[in-house]
Structure formats: C-alpha cells, structure tokens
DRENLUM-233700 format. One line per field, with one value per residue (C-alpha): x, y, z; residue number from 1. Coordinates in pm, 1 decimal, decimal comma. Layout:
u [X/...] $
v [Y/...] $
w [Z/...] $
num [NUM/...] $
end
This chain:
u [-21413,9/-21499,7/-21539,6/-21204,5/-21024,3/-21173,4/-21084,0/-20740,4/-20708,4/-20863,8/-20594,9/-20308,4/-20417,4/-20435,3/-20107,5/-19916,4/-20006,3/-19768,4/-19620,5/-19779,5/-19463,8/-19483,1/-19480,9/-19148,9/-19024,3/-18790,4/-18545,8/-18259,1/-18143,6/-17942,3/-17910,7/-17649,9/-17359,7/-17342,6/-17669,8/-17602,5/-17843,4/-17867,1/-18161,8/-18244,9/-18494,5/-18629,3/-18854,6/-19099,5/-18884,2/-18623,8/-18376,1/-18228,7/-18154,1/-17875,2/-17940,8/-17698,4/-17734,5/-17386,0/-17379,0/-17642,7/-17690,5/-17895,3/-17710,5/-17860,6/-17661,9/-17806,8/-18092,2/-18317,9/-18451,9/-18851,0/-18903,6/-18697,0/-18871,3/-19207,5/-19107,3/-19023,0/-19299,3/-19521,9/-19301,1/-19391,2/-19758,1/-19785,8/-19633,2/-19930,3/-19763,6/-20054,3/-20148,9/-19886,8/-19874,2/-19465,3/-19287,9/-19024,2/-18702,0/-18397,0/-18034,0/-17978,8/-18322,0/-18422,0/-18719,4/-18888,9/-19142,9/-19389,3/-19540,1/-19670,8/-19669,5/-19940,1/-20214,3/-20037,3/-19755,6/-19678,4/-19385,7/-19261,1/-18961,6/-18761,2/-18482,2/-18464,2/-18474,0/-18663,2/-18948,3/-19061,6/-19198,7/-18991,1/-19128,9/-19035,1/-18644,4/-18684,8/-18791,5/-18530,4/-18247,2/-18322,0/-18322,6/-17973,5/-17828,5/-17945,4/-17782,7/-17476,0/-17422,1] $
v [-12122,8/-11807,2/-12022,7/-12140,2/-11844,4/-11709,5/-12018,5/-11970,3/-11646,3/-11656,2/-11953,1/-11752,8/-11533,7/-11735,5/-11924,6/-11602,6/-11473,3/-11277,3/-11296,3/-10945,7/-10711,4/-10680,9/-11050,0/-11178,6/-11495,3/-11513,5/-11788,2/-11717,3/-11833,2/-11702,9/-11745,7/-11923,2/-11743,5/-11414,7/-11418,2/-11368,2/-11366,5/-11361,3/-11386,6/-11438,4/-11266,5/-11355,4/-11080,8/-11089,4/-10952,6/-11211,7/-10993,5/-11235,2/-10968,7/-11080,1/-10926,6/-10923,0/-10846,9/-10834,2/-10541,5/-10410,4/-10367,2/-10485,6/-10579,4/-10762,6/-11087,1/-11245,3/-11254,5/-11526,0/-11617,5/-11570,1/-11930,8/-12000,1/-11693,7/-11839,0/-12210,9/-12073,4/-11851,6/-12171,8/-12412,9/-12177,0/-12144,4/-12534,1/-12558,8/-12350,5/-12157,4/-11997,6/-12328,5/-12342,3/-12251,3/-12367,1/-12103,3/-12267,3/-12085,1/-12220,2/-12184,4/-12157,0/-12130,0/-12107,8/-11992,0/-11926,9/-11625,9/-11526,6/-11217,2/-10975,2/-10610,2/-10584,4/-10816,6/-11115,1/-11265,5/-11571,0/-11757,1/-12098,1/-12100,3/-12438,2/-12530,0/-12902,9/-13001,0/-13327,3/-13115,4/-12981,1/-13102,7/-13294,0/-13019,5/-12741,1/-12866,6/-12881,2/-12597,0/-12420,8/-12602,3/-12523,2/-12184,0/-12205,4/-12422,9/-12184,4/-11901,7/-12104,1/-12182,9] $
w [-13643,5/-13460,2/-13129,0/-13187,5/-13225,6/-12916,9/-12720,1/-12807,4/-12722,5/-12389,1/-12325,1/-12457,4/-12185,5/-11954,9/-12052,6/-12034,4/-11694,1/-11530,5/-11165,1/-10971,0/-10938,3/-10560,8/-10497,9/-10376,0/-10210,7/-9935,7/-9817,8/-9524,5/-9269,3/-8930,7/-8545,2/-8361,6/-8108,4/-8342,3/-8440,6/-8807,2/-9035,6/-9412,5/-9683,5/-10067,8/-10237,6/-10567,7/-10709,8/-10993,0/-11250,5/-11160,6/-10982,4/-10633,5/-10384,8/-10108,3/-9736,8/-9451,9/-9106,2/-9089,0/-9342,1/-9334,2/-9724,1/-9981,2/-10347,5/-10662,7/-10691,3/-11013,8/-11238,8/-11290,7/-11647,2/-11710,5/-11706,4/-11396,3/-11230,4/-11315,8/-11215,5/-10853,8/-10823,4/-10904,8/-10696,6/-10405,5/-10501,5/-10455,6/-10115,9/-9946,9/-9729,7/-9676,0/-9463,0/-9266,3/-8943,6/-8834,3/-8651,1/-8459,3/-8300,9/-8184,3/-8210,6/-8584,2/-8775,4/-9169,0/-9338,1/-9628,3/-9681,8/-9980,5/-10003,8/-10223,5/-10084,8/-9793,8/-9981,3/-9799,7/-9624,5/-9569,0/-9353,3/-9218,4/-9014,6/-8867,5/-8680,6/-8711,1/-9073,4/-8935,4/-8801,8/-9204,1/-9482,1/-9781,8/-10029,1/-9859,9/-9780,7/-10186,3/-10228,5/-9979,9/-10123,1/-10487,0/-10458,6/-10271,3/-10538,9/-10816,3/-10648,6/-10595,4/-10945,8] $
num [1/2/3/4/5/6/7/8/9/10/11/12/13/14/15/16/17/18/19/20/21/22/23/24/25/26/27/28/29/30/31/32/33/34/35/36/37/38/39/40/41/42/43/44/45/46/47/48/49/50/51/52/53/54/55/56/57/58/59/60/61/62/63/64/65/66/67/68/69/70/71/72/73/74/75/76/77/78/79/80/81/82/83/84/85/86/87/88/89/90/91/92/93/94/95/96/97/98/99/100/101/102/103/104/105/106/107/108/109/110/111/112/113/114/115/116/117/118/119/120/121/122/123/124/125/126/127/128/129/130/131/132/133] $
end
C-alpha cells in the first residue's frame, strides 16, 4: 500500500509539471517592400504578447487557458527546434522561435512554405488561428 501511495505521488508530480516562467515561444512574420514586421508571443503564464515594428510597442492581446498553454508549449517541444538548422531569407519570411531566458534559443525561419516541414506549418498556423479567434 505504502509503495502505492508513493508511486502516485511521484506521478502526480510528474503529471503536473509546470512550463519554466522564462520560456516563451515566438511566431511572426515580416519583410517585403516596407519591411514590416510583426510577432506573437505566447508566454508561460499564457499571456500572447503582439509586437510591431511598425509601432514600436508591445500590448497583451489575449490569454491562453492552462491547458492550451501547456498543449503549445508541448506541440513546440515535439518539433525539435533545437535540430533545426533552417535559416532562410527572402522577400517576405516567417518564423518561429522558442526560448527560455539565456538557457536556450532556438529558431527556424522560411520563405517558401514548400521549403519546411508539415509540422511546423501546423504548428505556425495554429497559433495564428487561436489568436484569430
């Protein structure tokens, strides 16, 4: 009995884990004639931050729910960014960035949407359509 209640509690712990509070992931986009650019960034405690070039300003644009926070931060987890090496530049590029203070940044950048991987167009495009909503 007392093995049991020990296993559950170390898997409750487990099972519980929460995402560090400096980790953050990234997804924008920008180039082209004006060279505008403009990012999304979801934070640990949910918060989607909206950044301009164009004005220069930061501003809180929604808040995610724990469980959709946690469902990106593992979506993100199992792309490996931290295996990519794709860095390409052209006239209108997009990217997506993880990172978590200065323990590690990662980044993957395209400009034709041929040129990437399936899972991270997913990836990229659900976080646009759950700020869209």
């Amino acid at each position: 009995m007392k093995k049991l209640i020990l296993f559950s509690f170390i898997f409750g712990a487990f099972a519980c884990k929460t995402i560090p509070k400096e980790q953050e992931i990234t997804v924008g986009s920008g180039g082209g004639f004006a060279n505008l650019w403009q990012s999304y960034t979801i934070k640990s405690s949910g918060e989607i931050l909206y950044r301009s070039n164009k004005t220069d300003s930061v501003k809180v644009i929604t808040k995610l729910t724990k469980a959709q926070t946690k469902e990106f931060f593992s979506a993100i987890k199992k792309i490996r960014l931290d295996s990519l090496t794709q860095y390409e530049t052209g006239n209108m590029n997009y990217y997506i960035a993880f990172s978590e203070g200065k323990k590690f940044s990662y980044k993957t950048q395209w400009t034709n949407p041929k040129s990437v991987s399936d899972s991270i167009k997913t990836f990229y495009h659900s976080v646009l359509e759950k700020i869209n909503k």
